[in-house]
C-alpha positions in Angstrom: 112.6 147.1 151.3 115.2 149.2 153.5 113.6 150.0 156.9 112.1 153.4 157.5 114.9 155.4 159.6 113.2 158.5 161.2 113.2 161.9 163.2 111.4 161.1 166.2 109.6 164.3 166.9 110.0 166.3 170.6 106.7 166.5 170.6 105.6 162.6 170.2 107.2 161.1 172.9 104.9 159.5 174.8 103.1 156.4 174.1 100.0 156.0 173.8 98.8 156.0 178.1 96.2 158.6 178.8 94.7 158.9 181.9 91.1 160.5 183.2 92.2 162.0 185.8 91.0 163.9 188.7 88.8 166.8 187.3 90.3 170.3 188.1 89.1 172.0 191.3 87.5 174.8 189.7 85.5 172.2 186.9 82.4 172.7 188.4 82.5 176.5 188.7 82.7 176.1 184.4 80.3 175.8 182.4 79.8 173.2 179.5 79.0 174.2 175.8 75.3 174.8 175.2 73.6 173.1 172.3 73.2 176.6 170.3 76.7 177.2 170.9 78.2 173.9 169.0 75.5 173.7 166.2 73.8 177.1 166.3 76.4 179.5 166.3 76.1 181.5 169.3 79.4 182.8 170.2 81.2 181.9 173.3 84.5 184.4 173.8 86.2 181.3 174.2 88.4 182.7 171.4 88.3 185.9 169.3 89.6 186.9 165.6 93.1 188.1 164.8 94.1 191.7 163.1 92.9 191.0 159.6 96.5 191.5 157.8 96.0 190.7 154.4 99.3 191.6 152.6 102.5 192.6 152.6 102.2 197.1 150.9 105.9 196.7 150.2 109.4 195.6 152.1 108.3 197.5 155.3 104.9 197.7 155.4 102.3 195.3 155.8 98.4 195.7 154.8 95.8 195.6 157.7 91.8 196.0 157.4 90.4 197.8 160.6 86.8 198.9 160.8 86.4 203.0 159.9 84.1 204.2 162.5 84.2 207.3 161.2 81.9 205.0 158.0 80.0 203.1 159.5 82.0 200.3 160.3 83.0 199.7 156.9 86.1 197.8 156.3 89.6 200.1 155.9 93.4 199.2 154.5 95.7 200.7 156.4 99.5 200.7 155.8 101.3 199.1 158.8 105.2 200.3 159.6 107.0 197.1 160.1 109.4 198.6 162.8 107.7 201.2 164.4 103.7 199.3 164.4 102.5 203.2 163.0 99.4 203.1 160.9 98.4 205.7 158.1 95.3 205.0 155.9 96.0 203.1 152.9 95.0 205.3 150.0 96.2 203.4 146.6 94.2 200.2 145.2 93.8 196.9 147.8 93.1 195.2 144.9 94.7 195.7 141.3 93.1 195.4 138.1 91.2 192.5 137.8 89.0 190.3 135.0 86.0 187.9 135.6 82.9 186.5 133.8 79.6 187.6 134.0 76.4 187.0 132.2 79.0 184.3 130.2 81.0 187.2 129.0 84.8 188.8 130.5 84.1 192.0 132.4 88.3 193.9 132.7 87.6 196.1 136.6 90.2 198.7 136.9 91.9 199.2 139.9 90.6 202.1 140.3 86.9 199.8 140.3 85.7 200.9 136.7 84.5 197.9 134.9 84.7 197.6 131.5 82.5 194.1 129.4 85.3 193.1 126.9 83.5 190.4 125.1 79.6 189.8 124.1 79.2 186.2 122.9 76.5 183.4 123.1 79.1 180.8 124.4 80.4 181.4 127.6 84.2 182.6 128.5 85.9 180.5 130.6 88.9 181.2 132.6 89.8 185.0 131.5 93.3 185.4 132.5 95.2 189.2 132.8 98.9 189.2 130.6 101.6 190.3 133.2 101.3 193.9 131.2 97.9 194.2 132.0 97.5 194.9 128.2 95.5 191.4 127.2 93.0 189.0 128.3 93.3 185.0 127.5 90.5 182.7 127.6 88.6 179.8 126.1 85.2 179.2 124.4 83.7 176.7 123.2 87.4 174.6 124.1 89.2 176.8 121.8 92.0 179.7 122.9 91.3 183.3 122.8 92.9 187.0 124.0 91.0 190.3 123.9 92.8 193.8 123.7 91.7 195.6 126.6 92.2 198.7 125.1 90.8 197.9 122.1 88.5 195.2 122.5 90.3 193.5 119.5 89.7 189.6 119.8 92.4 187.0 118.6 91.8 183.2 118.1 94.0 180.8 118.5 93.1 177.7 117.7 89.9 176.5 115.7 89.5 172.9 116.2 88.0 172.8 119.6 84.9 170.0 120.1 83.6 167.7 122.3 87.0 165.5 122.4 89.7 168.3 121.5 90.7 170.9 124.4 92.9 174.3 123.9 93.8 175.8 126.9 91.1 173.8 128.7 92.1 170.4 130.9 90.9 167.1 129.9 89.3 165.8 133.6 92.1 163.9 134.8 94.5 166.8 134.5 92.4 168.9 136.2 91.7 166.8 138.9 95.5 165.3 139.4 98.3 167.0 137.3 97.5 170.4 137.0 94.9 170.8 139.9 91.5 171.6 141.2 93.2 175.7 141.9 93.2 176.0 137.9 89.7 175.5 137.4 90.6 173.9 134.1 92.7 176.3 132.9 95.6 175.0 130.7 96.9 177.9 129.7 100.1 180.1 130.7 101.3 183.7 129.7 105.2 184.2 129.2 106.9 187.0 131.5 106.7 189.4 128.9 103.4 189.0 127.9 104.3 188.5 124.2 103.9 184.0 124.0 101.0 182.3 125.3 101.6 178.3 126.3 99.1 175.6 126.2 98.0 172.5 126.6 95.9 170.3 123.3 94.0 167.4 124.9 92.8 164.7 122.6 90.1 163.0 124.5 89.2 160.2 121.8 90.8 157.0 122.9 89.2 158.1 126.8 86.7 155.6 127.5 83.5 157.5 128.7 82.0 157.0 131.8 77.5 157.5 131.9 76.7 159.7 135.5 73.0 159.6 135.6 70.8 162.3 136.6 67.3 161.8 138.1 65.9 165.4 136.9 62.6 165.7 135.3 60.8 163.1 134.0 63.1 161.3 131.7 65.9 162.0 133.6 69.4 162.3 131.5 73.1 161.2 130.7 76.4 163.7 132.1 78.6 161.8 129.5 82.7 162.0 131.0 85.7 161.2 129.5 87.0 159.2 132.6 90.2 157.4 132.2 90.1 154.5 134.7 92.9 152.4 136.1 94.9 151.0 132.6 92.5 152.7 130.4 94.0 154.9 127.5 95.0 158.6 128.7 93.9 161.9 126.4 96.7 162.5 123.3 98.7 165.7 124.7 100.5 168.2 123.1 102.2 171.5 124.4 102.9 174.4 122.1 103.4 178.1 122.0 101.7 180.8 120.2 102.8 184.7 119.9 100.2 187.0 121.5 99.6 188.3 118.1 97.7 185.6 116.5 99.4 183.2 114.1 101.1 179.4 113.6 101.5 177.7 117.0 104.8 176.3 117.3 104.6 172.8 119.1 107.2 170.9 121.5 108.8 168.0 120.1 107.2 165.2 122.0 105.1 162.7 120.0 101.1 163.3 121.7 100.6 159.0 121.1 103.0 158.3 123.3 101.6 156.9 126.8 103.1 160.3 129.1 102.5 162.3 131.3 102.9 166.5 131.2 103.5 168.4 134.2 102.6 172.1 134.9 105.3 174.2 133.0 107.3 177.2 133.6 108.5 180.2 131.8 112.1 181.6 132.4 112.1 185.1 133.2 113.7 186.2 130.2 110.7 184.5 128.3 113.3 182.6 126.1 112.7 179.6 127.1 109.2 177.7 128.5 110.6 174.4 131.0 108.1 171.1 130.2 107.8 168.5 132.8 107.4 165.0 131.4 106.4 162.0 133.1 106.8 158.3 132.1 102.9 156.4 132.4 104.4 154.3 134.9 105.0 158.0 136.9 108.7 156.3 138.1 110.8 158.9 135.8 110.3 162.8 136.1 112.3 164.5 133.8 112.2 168.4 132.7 113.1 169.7 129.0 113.7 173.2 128.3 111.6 174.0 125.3 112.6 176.4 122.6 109.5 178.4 122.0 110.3 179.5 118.2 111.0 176.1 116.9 109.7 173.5 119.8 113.3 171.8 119.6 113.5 170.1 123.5 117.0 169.8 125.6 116.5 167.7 128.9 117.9 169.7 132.0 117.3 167.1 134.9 116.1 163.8 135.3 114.7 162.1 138.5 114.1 158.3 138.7 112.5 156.5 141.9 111.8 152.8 142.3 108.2 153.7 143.6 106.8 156.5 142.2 108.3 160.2 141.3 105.6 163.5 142.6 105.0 166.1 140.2 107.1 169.8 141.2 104.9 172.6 142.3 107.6 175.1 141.3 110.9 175.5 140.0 112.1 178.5 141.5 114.3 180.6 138.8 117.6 182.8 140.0 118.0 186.2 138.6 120.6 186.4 135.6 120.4 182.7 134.7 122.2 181.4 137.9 120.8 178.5 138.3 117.4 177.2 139.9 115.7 175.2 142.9 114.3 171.9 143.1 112.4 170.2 146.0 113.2 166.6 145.9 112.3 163.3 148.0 114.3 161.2 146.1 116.3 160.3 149.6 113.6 159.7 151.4 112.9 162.9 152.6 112.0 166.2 150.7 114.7 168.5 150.6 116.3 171.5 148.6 118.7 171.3 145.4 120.4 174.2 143.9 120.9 173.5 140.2 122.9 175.4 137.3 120.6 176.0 135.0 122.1 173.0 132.5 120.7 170.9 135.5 123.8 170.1 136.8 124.2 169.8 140.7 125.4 172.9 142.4 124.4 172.1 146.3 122.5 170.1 148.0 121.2 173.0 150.7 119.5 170.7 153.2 119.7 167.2 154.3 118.4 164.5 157.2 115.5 162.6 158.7 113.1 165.4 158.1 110.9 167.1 155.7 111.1 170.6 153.9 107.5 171.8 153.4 107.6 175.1 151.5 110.5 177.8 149.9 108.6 181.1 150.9 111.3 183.7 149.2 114.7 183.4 147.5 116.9 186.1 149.0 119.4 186.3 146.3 121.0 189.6 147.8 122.5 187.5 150.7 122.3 184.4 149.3 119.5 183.1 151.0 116.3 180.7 151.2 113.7 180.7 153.6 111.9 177.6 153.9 109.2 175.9 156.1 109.8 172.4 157.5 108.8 169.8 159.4 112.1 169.2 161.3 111.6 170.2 165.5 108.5 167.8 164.9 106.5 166.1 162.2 103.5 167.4 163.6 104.6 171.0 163.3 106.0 173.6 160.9 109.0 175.9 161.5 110.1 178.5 159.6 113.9 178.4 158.8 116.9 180.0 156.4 119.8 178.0 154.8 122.5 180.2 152.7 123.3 179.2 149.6 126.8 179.1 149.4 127.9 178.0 153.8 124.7 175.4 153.9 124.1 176.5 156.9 120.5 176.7 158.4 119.0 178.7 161.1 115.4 178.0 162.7 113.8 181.6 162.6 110.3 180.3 164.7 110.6 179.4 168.2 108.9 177.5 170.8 106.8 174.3 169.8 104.6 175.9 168.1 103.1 175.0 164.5 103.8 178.3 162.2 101.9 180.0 159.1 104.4 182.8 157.6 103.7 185.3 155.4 106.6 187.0 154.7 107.4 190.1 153.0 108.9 191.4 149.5 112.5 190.9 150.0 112.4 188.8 153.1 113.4 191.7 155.8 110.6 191.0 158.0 108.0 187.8 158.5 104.4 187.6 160.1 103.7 184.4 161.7 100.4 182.5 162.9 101.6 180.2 165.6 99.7 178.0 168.1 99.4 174.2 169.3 97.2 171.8 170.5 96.7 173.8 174.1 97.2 177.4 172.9 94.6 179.5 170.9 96.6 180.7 167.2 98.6 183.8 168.1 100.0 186.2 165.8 103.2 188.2 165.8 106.1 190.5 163.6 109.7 189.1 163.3 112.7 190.1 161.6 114.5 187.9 159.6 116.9 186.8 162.1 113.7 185.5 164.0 113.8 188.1 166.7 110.4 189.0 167.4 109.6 193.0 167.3 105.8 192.8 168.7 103.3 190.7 169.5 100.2 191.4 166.6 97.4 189.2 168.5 96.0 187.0 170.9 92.9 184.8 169.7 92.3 183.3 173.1 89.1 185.0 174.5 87.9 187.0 177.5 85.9 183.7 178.5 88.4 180.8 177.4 89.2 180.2 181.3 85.2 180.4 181.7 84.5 176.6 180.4 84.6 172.9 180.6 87.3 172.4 178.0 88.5 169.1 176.3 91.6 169.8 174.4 93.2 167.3 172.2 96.6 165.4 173.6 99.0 164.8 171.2 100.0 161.0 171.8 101.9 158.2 170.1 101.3 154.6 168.7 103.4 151.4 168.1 102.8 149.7 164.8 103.1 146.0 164.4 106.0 146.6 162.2 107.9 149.1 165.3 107.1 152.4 163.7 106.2 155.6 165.7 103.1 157.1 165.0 100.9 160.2 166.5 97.5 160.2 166.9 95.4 163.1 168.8 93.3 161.9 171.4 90.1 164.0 172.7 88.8 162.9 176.3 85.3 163.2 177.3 84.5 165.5 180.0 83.3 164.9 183.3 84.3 161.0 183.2 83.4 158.4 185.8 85.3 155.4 187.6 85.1 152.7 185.6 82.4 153.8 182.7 83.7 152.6 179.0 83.7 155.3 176.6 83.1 155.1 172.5 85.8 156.0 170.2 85.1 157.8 167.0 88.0 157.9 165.3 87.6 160.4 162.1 90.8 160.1 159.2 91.5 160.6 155.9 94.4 158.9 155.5 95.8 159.3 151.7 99.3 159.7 150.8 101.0 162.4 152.2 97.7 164.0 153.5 98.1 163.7 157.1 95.4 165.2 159.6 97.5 165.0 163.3 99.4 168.6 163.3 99.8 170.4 166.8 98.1 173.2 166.4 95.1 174.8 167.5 91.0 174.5 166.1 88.5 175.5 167.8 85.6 173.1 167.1 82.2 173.6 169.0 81.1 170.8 167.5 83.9 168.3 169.3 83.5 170.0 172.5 79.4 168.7 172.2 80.9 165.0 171.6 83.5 165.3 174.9 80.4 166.4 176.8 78.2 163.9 175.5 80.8 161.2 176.6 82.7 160.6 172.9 86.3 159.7 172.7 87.5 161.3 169.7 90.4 160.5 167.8 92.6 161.5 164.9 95.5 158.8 163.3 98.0 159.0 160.7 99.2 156.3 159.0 102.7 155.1 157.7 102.0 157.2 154.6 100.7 160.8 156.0 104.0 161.8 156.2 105.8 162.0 159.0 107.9 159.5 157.9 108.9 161.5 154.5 108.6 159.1 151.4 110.5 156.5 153.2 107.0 156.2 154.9 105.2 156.8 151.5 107.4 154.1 149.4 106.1 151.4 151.6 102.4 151.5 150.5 103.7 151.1 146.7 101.1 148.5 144.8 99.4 147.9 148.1 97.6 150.9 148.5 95.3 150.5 151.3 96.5 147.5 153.1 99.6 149.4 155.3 97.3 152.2 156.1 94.4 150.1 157.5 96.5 147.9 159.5 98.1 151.0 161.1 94.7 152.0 162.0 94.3 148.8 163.3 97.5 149.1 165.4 96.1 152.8 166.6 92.7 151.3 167.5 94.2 148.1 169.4 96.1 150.3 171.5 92.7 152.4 172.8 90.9 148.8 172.9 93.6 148.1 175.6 92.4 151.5 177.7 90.1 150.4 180.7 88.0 153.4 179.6 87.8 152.3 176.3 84.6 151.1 175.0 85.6 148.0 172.9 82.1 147.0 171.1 81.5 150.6 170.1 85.0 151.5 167.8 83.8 153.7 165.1 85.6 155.2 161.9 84.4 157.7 159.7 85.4 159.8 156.7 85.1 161.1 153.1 87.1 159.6 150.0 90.1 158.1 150.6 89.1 158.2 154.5 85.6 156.4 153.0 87.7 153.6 151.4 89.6 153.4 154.5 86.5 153.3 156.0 85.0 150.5 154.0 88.1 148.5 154.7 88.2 149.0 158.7 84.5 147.3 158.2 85.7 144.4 156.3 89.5 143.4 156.1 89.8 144.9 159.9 86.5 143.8 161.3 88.0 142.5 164.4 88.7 145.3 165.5 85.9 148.1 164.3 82.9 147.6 164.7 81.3 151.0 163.5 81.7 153.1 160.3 80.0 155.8 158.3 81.5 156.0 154.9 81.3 158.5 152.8 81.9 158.6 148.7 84.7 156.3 149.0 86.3 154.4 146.8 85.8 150.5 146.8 87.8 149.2 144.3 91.1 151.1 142.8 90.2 149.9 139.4 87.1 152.3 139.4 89.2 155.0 139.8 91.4 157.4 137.6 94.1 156.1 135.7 97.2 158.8 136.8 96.3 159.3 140.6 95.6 155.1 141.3 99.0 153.8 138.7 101.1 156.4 140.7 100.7 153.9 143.9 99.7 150.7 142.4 100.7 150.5 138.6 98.4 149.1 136.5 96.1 146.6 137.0 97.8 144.7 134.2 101.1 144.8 135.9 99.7 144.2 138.9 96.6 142.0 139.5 97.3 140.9 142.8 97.8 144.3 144.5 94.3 145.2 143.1 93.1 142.3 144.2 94.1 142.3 147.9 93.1 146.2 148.2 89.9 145.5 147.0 87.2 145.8 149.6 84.7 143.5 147.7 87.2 141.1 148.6 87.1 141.2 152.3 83.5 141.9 152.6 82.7 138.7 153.9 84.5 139.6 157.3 82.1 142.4 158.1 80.3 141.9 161.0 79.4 145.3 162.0 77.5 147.9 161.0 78.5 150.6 158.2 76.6 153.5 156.7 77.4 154.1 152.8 76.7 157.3 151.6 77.3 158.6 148.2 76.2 161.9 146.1 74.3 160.0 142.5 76.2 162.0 140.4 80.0 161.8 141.9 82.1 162.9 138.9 85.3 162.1 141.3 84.6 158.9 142.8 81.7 157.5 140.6 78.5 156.0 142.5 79.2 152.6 140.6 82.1 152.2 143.9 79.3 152.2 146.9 76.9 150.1 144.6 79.4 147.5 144.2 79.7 147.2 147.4 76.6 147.6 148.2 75.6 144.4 145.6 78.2 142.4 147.7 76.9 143.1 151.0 73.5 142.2 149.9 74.5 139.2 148.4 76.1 137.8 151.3 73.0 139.0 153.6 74.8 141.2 155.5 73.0 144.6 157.1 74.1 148.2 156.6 72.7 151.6 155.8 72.9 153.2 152.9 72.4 156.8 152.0 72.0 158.4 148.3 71.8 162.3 147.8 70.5 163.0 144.5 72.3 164.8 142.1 75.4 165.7 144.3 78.5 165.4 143.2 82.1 164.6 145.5 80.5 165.8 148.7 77.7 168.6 149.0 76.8 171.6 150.6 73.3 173.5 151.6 70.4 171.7 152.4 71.7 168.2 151.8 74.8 169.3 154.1 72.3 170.3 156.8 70.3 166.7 156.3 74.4 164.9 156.1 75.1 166.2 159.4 72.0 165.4 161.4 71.9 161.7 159.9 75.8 161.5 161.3 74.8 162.9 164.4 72.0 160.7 164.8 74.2 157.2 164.0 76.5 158.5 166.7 73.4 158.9 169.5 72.0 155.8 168.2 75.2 153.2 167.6 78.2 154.6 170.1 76.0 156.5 172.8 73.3 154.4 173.1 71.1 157.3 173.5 67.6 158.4 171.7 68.7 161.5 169.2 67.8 164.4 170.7 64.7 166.6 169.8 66.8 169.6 169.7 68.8 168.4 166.6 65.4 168.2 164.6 64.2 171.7 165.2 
């Protein structure tokens, strides 16, 4: 494997030396955070809201809601001149017309706020979806594909062999959860442009092993059966067709559904004429999109993408007007970057290039030839927004300042809102052209009393892996620190593939300004594979997933373990999923150097989970036994020698329980202590009461384990 060349960001520097300092001169004129203030709520005016601007009205006007005194307070649009800042009173619908389900039926509101029941079934609706004419609704009950008439309340079905095992319109779990995504709330289902085709997706859930999640209710409890397709396991049969609006014969794509593949999200041209499929090979190391004829399913490939590791999915193909070609967003160099296409797939430009990664393509100026595009390119750490033209390549950096930027931009790309901030400075707001000169400043969320308290602000810092790479990490110092006391470190990741957590911007978190009081070192890493490095970082974690990433924790915590200030006996990681695995595996394959960790639903062994999301990085366990076996923290449980709190919801429909009590059965076998922690019936991760109860027991492990310190009677009140 090459080695990773990189963009060393402005911002990362410095190496990992932090110093505590001489306290400023006014420090004891501040005051610290109370205790209602970080877990009560009681406001501070250490920082304040920004102007609520929720949309761009058209090319020159964007939409604001200000409070109507004159009505008691209530919540007002108002139309926002671009250029000029005057505001006039928004009078046509915020909101346009709209559908949803209630009392298991699909309710049409108007914009104008009538609302109008379209269906009245037994079974419920699911996923009622508005044609681009605002004519139709689509849905699905009972897993089979519907549309209503508005107008008429005439109801068309599609498809009449919906069950158990057989989906229309309606994802089979593992394309919800990893193909099409957790946004589509199952839906599987697309109108065309002109409102005349729908497209959807047949699952076939036979040949899907099931998986039991038990439920403790009542007195016999019960079985959630899931069709749960494991690591090598046999994927649902899938099939894509197309079916007029009006009712009739669907007319399928010609792909064989036995075949072991993968399909993507898909895309409608805007003439309608043509619906664009993308396929993926099982082993996920060939992407390849096929323009689909939607009268007689004949397929034409337009592009194909091959990678030695593994190939992501695209969140969009971006369409020209007139059939001039579209955009792709590729990493096949290394880094993600932009490709203009003809639209036979053939190359027409490659529109940007380098040790850096394009993030997002927020509008296609096709008047002046131009796309504007977010990046990580100043930094890793931060986003900027920039243009490239289409036919001179050439790219201008329309954000300023090392800042991290949101954009919104609006209809036509004349003028661009943007959110920016960093580590030190509260989020900002302000109005640019498209040249990136600013016109006004919008808001300011730093508050009357920022300057007013004891403030530990994270430092944006570096670390050396063993290998030479460049990482950053974020680094929280506690306040009010004394000569030659050690410190604990709570170090708090997640640490998947391209998910990283260390970004310079701003958040405001009470709850870490409690910790720096109470004497905490807190700390945020990113691995090899977060994405700074671009998928030359990702690629190296291919059918290893787990071990590159830990030892670059390792690395991180090492470094701090060197600090004089640094606690060495009291090194704690925490986090949820993936950050529970990695959890699980800073306890065991790196217990020399942690000696804490709470872990929460992670996964223990990559054969337990989902076939698409684990083969993508590790293949199958088939074709590779001894990847699974060296990421597999069963394996390296007899190293632990600390202490680690497991927690898990009982009915985990993500990451099943059966991970934590594997582990769980290891540990106990080999006589080791830890803490364990079940909460009953809650699925990946939980909310209300058991949320309340999740935080106090964290809070308690970190008085008990790192501070050394009874917990408080406050925190039980």
């Amino acid at each position: 494997m090459r080695s990773v060349q990189w963009f060393k960001p402005a911002c990362l520097g410095s190496t990992v030396l932090l110093l505590a300092g001489t306290p400023h001169l006014q420090a004891q004129q501040k005051q610290d955070i109370t205790f209602e203030q970080a877990f009560r709520g009681k406001t501070t005016d250490i920082t304040r809201p920004l102007p609520a601007i929720r949309d761009w009205a058209d090319a020159d006007h964007y939409l604001e809601m200000r409070p109507d005194a004159a009505n008691g307070g209530r919540m007002q649009a108002y139309s926002v001149d671009a250029r000029t800042g005057n505001a006039t009173v928004y009078t046509a619908p915020v909101d346009g017309p709209s559908v949803e389900v209630r009392e298991n039926d699909v309710f049409y509101k108007s914009a104008e706020g009538t609302s109008t029941r379209l269906t009245n079934d037994a079974a419920a609706e699911k996923n009622p979806t508005l044609s681009p004419d605002g004519k139709y609704v689509a849905f699905t009950r009972n897993n089979d594909l519907y549309s209503v008439e508005i107008a008429t309340k005439k109801e068309t079905r599609y498809t009449n062999d919906g069950s158990e095992v057989v989906y229309n319109g309606w994802s089979s779990w593992v394309y919800y959860e990893e193909i099409l995504g957790r946004p589509t709330k199952y839906r599987a289902f697309w109108w065309s442009p002109d409102s005349r085709q729908i497209a959807y997706m047949h699952f076939d859930d036979t040949k899907v092993p099931v998986f039991p999640i038990y439920s403790e209710k009542g007195q016999h409890g019960y079985l959630e059966n899931t069709r749960y397709p494991k690591a090598g396991d046999p994927n649902p049969a899938v099939k894509v067709g197309v079916v007029p609006v009006t009712g009739g014969a669907t007319t399928w794509a010609d792909f064989n559904e036995n075949d072991d593949q993968y399909f993507g999200m898909p895309f409608w041209t805007s003439d309608s004429k043509q619906l664009w499929m993308q396929w993926m090979n099982r082993g996920q190391d060939n992407l390849k999109i096929y323009s689909i004829n939607p009268q007689t399913g004949a397929k034409k490939e337009i592009y194909s993408e091959q990678q030695k590791t593994w190939v992501d999915w695209f969140d969009a193909v971006p369409f020209l007007r007139n059939n001039q070609g579209f955009l792709l967003q590729s990493d096949k160099t290394g880094w993600s970057h932009l490709y203009l296409h003809n639209m036979d797939g053939s190359l027409k430009k490659q529109l940007t290039s380098g040790n850096w990664t394009v993030k997002d393509v927020v509008q296609i100026d096709e008047k002046n030839q131009e796309v504007y595009f977010t990046a990580r390119k100043e930094s890793s750490a931060r986003f900027d927004l920039y243009k490239v033209n289409m036919k001179s390549g050439a790219i201008r950096r329309l954000t300023s300042g090392n800042y991290n930027n949101v954009i919104s931009m609006a209809p036509g790309g004349k003028y661009f809102i943007t959110t920016y901030s960093n580590l030190q400075t509260p989020s900002r707001m302000a109005l640019a052209d498209n040249n990136g000169k600013v016109i006004r400043e919008l808001g300011d969320s730093k508050g009357s009393h920022f300057d007013n308290y004891n403030l530990a602000l994270p430092q944006l810092k570096t670390y050396k892996t063993r290998d030479g790479l460049e990482l950053p990490m974020t680094v929280i110092m506690p306040l009010h620190m004394e000569t030659g006391k050690k410190y604990p470190v709570l170090i708090s990741i997640y640490g998947g593939p391209n998910a990283g957590t260390v970004y310079d911007t701003w958040k405001s978190n009470m709850v870490q300004q409690w910790w720096a009081q109470e004497g905490v070192i807190q700390v945020a890493v990113d691995n090899r594979s977060s994405g700074h490095l671009g998928k030359m970082g990702m690629n190296y974690i291919h059918r290893k997933l787990g071990i590159h990433e830990i030892e670059d924790y390792m690395d991180a915590a090492l470094a701090l373990r060197a600090e004089p200030w640094v606690d060495g006996s009291k090194i704690c990681m925490t986090g949820g999923s993936f950050g529970g695995y990695m959890t699980c595996m800073a306890m065991t394959y790196g217990a020399d150097v942690f000696t804490h960790g709470m872990a929460n639903y992670a996964v223990t062994d990559w054969q337990l989970y989902d076939s698409h999301y684990t083969e993508r990085f590790m293949d199958t366990p088939a074709e590779n036994p001894e990847g699974y076996k060296q990421t597999n923290v069963m394996n390296h449980a007899d190293k632990y020698k600390g202490l680690i709190r497991i927690v898990h919801g009982t009915m985990d429909d993500n990451v099943h329980l059966q991970n934590a009590t594997q582990l769980i059965d290891k540990l106990e076998n080999l006589n080791k202590h830890f803490e364990y922690m079940l909460y009953p019936g809650e699925r990946h991760g939980w909310g209300g009461l058991k949320a309340v109860h999740s935080s106090g027991e964290t809070y308690r492990f970190i008085y008990n384990n790192l501070l050394d310190k009874p917990f408080p009677a406050t925190f039980r009140k």
